[in-house]
Phi, psi and omega in degrees: 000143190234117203255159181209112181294331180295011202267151162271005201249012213225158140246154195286145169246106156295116153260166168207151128235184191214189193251101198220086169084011171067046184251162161268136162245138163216111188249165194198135165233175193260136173255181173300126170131213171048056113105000173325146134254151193266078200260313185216160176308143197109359190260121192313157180245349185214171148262165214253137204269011174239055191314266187205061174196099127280118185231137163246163167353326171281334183064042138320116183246127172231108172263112172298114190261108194252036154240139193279137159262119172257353171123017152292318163100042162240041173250344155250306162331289168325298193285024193235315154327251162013266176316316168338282219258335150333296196059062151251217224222100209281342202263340178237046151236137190257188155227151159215149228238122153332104196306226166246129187190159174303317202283345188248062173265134162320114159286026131255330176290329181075020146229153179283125185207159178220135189158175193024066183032037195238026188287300180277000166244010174286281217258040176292315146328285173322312214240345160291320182297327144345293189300327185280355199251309183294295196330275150006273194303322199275339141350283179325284205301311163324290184286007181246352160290322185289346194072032189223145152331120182321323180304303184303355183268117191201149202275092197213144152059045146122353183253166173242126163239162170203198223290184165059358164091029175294165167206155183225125180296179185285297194296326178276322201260028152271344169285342192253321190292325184316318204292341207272156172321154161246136195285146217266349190221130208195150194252133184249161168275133181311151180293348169299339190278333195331097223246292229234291170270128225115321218270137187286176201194123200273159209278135179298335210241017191289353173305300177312327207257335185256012149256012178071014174276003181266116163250141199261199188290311145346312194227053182286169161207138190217176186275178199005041124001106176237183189238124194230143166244137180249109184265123191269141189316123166342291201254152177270125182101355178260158223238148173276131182255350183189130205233138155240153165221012177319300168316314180296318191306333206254359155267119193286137174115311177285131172246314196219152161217126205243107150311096167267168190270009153236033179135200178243143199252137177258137175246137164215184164322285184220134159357275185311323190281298175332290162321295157325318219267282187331303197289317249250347146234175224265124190231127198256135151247155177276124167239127192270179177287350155339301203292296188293090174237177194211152159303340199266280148355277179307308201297311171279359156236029135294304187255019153268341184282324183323350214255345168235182211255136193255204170297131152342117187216354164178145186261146179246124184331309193227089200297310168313336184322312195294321181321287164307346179289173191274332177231166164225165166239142165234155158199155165242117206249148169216145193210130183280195178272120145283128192257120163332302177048048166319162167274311208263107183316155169325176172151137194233146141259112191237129182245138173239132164259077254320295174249052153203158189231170188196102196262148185229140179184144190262056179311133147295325193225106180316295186299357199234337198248003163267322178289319181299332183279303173320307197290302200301309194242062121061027176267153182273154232253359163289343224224024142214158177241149211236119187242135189277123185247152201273163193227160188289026197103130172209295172071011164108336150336323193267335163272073181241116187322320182285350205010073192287311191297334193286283157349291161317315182294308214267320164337307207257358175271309150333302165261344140261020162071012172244097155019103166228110151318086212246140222242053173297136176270156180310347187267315206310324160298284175321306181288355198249034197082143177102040184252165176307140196279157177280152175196152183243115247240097178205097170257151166258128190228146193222113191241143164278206181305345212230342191096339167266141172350118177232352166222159124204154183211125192235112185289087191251150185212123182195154168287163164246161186266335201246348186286106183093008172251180175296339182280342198283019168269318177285338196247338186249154196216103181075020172104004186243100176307094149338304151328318190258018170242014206267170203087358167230308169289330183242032191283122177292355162281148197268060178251179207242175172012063195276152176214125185218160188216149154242122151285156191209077167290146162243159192215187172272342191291134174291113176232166194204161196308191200186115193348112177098340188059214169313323188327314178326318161249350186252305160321310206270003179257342179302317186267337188294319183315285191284354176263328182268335172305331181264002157297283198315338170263022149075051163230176210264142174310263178323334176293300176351288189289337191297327179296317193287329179239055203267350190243002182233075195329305184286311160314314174318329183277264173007287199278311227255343175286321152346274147328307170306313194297294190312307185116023184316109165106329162292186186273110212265204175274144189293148158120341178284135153220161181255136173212137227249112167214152175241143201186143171234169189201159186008042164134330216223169185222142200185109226254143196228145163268119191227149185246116147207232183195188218216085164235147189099315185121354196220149210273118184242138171239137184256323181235137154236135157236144178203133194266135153227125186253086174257028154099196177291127204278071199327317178186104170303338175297295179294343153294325166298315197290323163308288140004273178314327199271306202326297180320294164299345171279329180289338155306296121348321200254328213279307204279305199239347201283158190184132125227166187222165184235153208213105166062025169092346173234157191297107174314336212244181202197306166229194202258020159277332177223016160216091232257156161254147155345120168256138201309315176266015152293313170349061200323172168254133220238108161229154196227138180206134200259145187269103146335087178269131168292017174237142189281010170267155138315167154228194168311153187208329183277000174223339158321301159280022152311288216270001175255357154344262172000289179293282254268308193283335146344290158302348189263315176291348173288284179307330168290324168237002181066007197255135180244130181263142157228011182238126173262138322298198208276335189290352179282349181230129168319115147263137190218000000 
């Protein structure tokens, strides 16, 4: 493969270096056009010449990674890109995460960003053609100290060798290489060559992380550093009416307490002293009746709208159709308000130096949240720097269009003029918003004389995610949030006179994508849906769906390796059932089998097995593993997650009444990756969310004959 920075019809990789630490630098940006969309301000203007390659002296290789590591694994994926086409030494590469900056823009999104499983098939090109490029200049530098032609010349394990058995490290020719041109065309390697990428690879940064020498944003320190908590309104939308702060003042540690535009922020020394002071005032809100919802509510006129046809998001070819099956299904789906709930809670470290500020935040979204933070504390957006810290766990939380916590730090750093730490507590996290939206569910299903599909109209009622933000130009189209249908309208089963609508209420609750986005719910009714039709035509689940997906080679290969792992058709232990489900999301399809059983009245799932085909595989290891986390959050969400609202405030608070996944609750979990025929990554850190749900539904279906269609699952007795 041959990448050419002049095509205008390619994207272009621009370079400049330079002598950085007696280093090779090399950098490259995407300019307008070259297929960017231009979703928010910031998407670069110039290149930036100190990118994302450092190699020094030491023949030290540092790949500036401008997407955040959260526990995904791309401060090892990306530099496993790199060193590919480099042929350097994999034992001397490091990472380090990317400020906020022009040159590390999503070359689709056109802004710096991390979201939609899309980090390593984002930078597949982008940072191999870099490694092919350093490689080159440093060839080059080598054969012009030798007097020799570049050809004579060749790159392996961190050297330059050449004629005569000379040889040169990495670390002496970076200083001589920075100088050399950077070549405008570099040849990348066929996968066949692959040396580095494939190879399973153990995590760069895991020594840190399992001895705590890794800092996240939670453990910045800076000097005379204070710490702020903010108590945030009850009900979302409600206004403060009345403030004491008599008590607080008399807690030794507290300086200052601040009306900020999401409540009032207590400052103090240190976290306990904050914390106290923060309980300790006496505070009135207005809450208007907007404000006071309830889950009991929403959920009903959520299924009085299902109940009629919303905007279009697909037509069904013969309306009539349905009309005419021979059986029919109805069902009706519910699904709460979900919270992210990461381990590590929000949290901004913001210092202003009188006309410059300089921020620590474990960002999703750099670009956006460097302009908010600028804007906020009233600076030209050069004259602050916004440094990306690896984060506990986001899950699309830390990626908010509104950047609030981000905002909140600076607000409140602005006005006492001190290093401020600012501190969401795990309730403050629960409670604060920004969830998976709540949604409601209503399909009509149809089979003819023979057992096959012969209709389905499908009813979705959700808030959008996407509505007021920089994405809606692109994702909603004629009133229809892509996100909350996607996984029904573009459903990859072969079904006839398919029909689907949206509804799109609004409310006060604040909501935002969520590990998987709509998949999160639009997978478990597809499957759930295709696991009783094929009861109802009196066929075996997987043979079912294998008809449905007769035009789709690659889910077939998914689901039946799937199926195979598992023992599909064989016999189980008594007391057990099985169940199957497939979905495909943000590139890739991943099919899952889960076995369980029934004690108690409540559901223990003991195995899972699951296949994925996410295209070409970068590090098989970070795909199992993802796969695995994938599972347990969708897991998590399937048996317990909720939340609900009473009179306008969130019932729920920790992780006592908003339980996760417990370690010997955990299944037992294999992952087996499809030989894929493409030649990219796909997605990987979110595909295996969304058929979790479904897989175990259906294994309870099979199991008590009882179909679950209310999320979660712990709300209903089972036998």
């Amino acid at each position: 493969m041959t990448t050419n920075a002049k095509s205008p019809a390619r994207r272009r990789f621009l370079q400049s270096s330079a002598a950085l630490a007696g280093g090779l630098v090399i950098g490259f940006w995407l300019p307008e056009g070259g297929g960017r969309r231009a979703f928010a301000q910031g998407a670069p203007k110039a290149p930036d010449p100190n990118a994302f390659l450092r190699i020094g002296k030491d023949g030290t290789v540092t790949v500036i990674v401008k997407h955040l590591e959260f526990g995904q694994g791309v401060t090892t994926a990306l530099p496993m890109l790199v060193a590919e086409e480099l042929e350097c030494d994999w034992t001397k590469v490091k990472a380090e995460l990317a400020p906020a900056g022009a040159a590390y823009a999503h070359l689709d999104f056109g802004m710096q960003a991390t979201g939609g499983s899309s980090s390593v098939a984002n930078s597949w090109d982008q940072l191999r053609t870099v490694g092919a490029q350093a490689r080159t200049m440093l060839v080059a530098a080598a054969a012009a100290q030798w007097k020799v032609k570049p050809e004579a010349c060749r790159a392996e394990k961190g050297f330059v060798t050449g004629p005569g058995g000379k040889r040169a490290a990495y670390g002496a020719l970076a200083e001589a290489a920075a100088k050399q041109p950077v070549p405008a065309t570099v040849a990348l390697k066929d996968p066949k060559q692959f040396k580095v990428i494939g190879k399973a690879t153990r995590r760069i940064d895991a020594a840190d992380r399992n001895d705590g020498k890794l800092v996240y944003g939670m453990d910045v320190k800076r000097p005379n550093l204070h710490v702020a908590l903010v108590a945030h309104a009850p009900a979302f939308g409600a206004r403060i009416s009345g403030l004491g702060t008599d008590k607080v003042k008399a807690i030794p540690g507290v300086t200052h307490v601040v009306e900020v535009s999401g409540g009032i922020a207590v400052v103090a020394k240190h976290f306990w002293a904050a914390k106290k002071a923060r309980d300790a005032l006496e505070l009135q809100w207005d809450i208007p009746p907007a404000s006071k919802l309830s889950s009991e509510a929403l959920f009903a006129q959520y299924k009085e709208a299902a109940k009629t046809p919303g905007l279009p998001a697909k037509k069904a070819a013969d309306p009539a159709a349905l009309a005419g099956a021979a059986k029919r299904v109805t069902a009706e789906y519910e699904f709460p308000y979900l919270a992210h709930a990461p381990m590590e809670p929000l949290n901004c470290t913001v210092e202003l130096r009188g006309d410059s500020a300089e921020l620590w935040v474990g960002s999703q979204f750099q670009t956006m949240d460097h302009a908010a933070a600028a804007k906020t504390l009233g600076l030209p957006p050069e004259k602050v720097k916004l440094n990306t810290l690896p984060a506990g766990g986001g899950f699309g939380r830390r990626a908010n269009p509104a950047t609030d916590y981000v905002k909140e730090a600076c607000e409140i750093a602005k006005a006492v003029k001190v290093p401020v730490k600012v501190i969401w507590t795990r309730e403050d996290d629960i409670r604060g918003g920004y969830y998976r939206p709540m949604a409601v569910h209503r399909v009509e299903a149809g089979l003819d004389a023979k057992g096959a599909i012969a209709g389905w109209n499908h009813a979705i009622v959700s808030q959008s995610i996407i509505a007021g933000t920089p994405f809606e130009p692109y994702l909603v189209k004629d009133g229809v949030d892509h996100t909350s249908v996607e996984g029904t309208a573009d459903t990859p089963y072969d079904i006839p006179n398919l029909a689907v609508s949206l509804h799109t209420p609004k409310n006060a609750v604040p909501v935002l994508w969520w590990r998987s986005v709509g998949h999160t719910h639009t997978a478990f009714v597809m499957e759930t849906m295709v696991d009783e039709l094929a009861q109802a035509a009196g066929q075996d689940p997987l043979a079912f769906r294998r008809t449905l997906l007769a035009k789709k080679p690659r889910h077939l290969a998914v689901l039946d390796l799937a199926a195979a792992k598992a023992g599909w058709g064989k016999p189980l232990a008594k007391g057990r059932g099985r169940g199957i489900a497939i979905h495909e999301s943000f590139g890739s399809v991943c099919a899952q089998v889960a076995e369980v059983s029934i004690e108690g009245g409540a559901v223990k799932v003991h195995r899972v097995v699951a296949a994925i085909d996410c295209g070409l595989v970068v590090n098989p290891l970070n795909v199992e593993a993802q796969v695995q986390g994938a599972i347990a959050y969708g897991l998590s969400a399937a048996l317990f997650g909720e939340i609900t609202l009473k009179d306008g405030q969130v019932q729920q608070s920790n992780f006592h009444n908003y339980r996760v996944l417990a370690l010997p609750e955990m299944p037992a979990v294999e992952v087996h990756l499809v030989a894929s025929g493409a030649g990219k990554p796909a997605g990987v850190g979110e595909p295996g969310t969304p058929p979790i749900g479904p897989a175990v539904a259906n294994a309870i279906a099979a199991l008590t004959g009882k179909r679950p269609r209310q999320l979660p699952l712990s709300k209903s007795k089972w036998a």
